[in-house]
C-alpha positions as CSV (number, residue, x, y, z in Angstrom):
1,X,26.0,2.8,-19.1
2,X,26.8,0.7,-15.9
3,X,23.5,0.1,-13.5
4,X,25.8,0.5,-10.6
5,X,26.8,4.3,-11.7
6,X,26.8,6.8,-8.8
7,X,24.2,10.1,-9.2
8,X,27.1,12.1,-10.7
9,X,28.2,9.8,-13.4
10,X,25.1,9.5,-14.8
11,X,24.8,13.0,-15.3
12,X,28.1,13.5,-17.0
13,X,26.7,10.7,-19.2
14,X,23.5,12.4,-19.9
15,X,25.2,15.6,-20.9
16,X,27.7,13.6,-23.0
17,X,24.6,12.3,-24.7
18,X,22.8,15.7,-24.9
19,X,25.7,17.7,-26.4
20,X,26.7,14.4,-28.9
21,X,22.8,14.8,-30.3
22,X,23.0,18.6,-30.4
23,X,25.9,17.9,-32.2
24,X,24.0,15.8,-34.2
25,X,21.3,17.8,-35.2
26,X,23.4,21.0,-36.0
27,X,25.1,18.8,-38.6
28,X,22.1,17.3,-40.0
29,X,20.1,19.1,-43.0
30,X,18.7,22.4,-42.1
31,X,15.4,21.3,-43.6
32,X,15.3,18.3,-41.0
33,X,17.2,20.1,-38.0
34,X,13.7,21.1,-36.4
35,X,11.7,17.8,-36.9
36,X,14.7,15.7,-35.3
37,X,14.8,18.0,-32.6
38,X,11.2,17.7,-31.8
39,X,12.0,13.6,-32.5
40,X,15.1,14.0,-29.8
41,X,12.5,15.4,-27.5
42,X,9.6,13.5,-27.8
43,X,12.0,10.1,-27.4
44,X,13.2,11.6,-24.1
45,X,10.5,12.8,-22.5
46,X,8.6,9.2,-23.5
47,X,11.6,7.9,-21.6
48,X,11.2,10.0,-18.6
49,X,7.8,8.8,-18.4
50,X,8.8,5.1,-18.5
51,X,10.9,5.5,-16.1
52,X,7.8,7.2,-13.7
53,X,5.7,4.6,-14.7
54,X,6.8,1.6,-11.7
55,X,6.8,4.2,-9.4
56,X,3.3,5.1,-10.2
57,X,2.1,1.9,-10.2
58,X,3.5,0.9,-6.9
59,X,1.7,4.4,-5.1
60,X,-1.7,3.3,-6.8
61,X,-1.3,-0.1,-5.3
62,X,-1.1,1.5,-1.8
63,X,-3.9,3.7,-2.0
64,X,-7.4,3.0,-0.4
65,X,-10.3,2.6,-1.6
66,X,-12.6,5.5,-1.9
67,X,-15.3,6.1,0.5
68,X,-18.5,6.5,-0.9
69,X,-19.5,9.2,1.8
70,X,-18.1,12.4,-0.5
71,X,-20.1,11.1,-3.8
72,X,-23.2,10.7,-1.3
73,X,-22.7,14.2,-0.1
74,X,-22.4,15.4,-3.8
75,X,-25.6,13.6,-5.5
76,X,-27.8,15.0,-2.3
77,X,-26.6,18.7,-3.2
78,X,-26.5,17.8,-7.1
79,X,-30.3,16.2,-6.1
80,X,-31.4,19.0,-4.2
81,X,-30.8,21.8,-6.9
82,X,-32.4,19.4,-9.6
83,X,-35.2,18.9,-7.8
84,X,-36.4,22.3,-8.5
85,X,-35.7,22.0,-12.5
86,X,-36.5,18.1,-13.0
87,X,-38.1,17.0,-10.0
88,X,-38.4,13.7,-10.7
89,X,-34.4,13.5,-11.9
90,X,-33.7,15.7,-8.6
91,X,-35.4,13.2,-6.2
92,X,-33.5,10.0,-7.7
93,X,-30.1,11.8,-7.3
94,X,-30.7,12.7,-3.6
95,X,-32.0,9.3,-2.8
96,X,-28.9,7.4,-4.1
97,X,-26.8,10.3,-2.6
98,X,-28.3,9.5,1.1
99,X,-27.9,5.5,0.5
100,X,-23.9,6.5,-0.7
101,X,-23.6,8.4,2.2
102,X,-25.4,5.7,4.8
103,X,-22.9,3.3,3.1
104,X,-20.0,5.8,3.6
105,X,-20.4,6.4,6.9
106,X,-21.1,2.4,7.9
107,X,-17.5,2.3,6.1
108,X,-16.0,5.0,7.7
109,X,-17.5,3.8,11.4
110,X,-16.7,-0.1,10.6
111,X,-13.4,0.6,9.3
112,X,-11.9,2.4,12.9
């Protein structure tokens, strides 16, 4: 396949490809048809997700850290309902929760 192919050639192509392994597997053994099938999907949808995988890479690079504030917020409602079962557990939770959220919002204030 040429890398310079427009949008509409490559399709043709892909269907060429898709009906020449249909074609395939209806010729093959009946016994195998089903596990070269399941092979003839596997390898393209492996494929598809190679092909994702740059992309995905690039959009994590972009991304910003996370702000502790949210996981602050959680551990001090987390903390709070343990407090009444494991008091001791329950304390410790909302205690890191209000340094994460401290440190959040010196992030979020220092940041802007």
């Amino acid at each position: 396949m040429i890398p310079e192919a427009s949008p509409r050639q490559r399709e043709e192509e892909i269907e060429r490809l898709a009906a020449q392994t249909g074609r395939l597997i209806r010729e093959a053994d009946p016994a195998s048809r089903a596990e070269l099938a399941e092979a003839a999907s596997a390898i393209l949808r492996e494929e598809a997700l190679t092909a994702q995988e740059p992309q995905q890479r690039h959009e994590s690079v972009s991304r910003r850290p996370m702000n502790p504030l949210a996981a602050g917020l959680g551990l001090l409602i987390v903390g709070a309902g343990l407090t009444l079962l494991f008091p001791f557990v329950g304390i410790a939770l909302m205690v890191c929760g209000v340094m994460a959220t401290i440190w959040g919002a010196i992030m979020s204030v220092t940041r802007k």
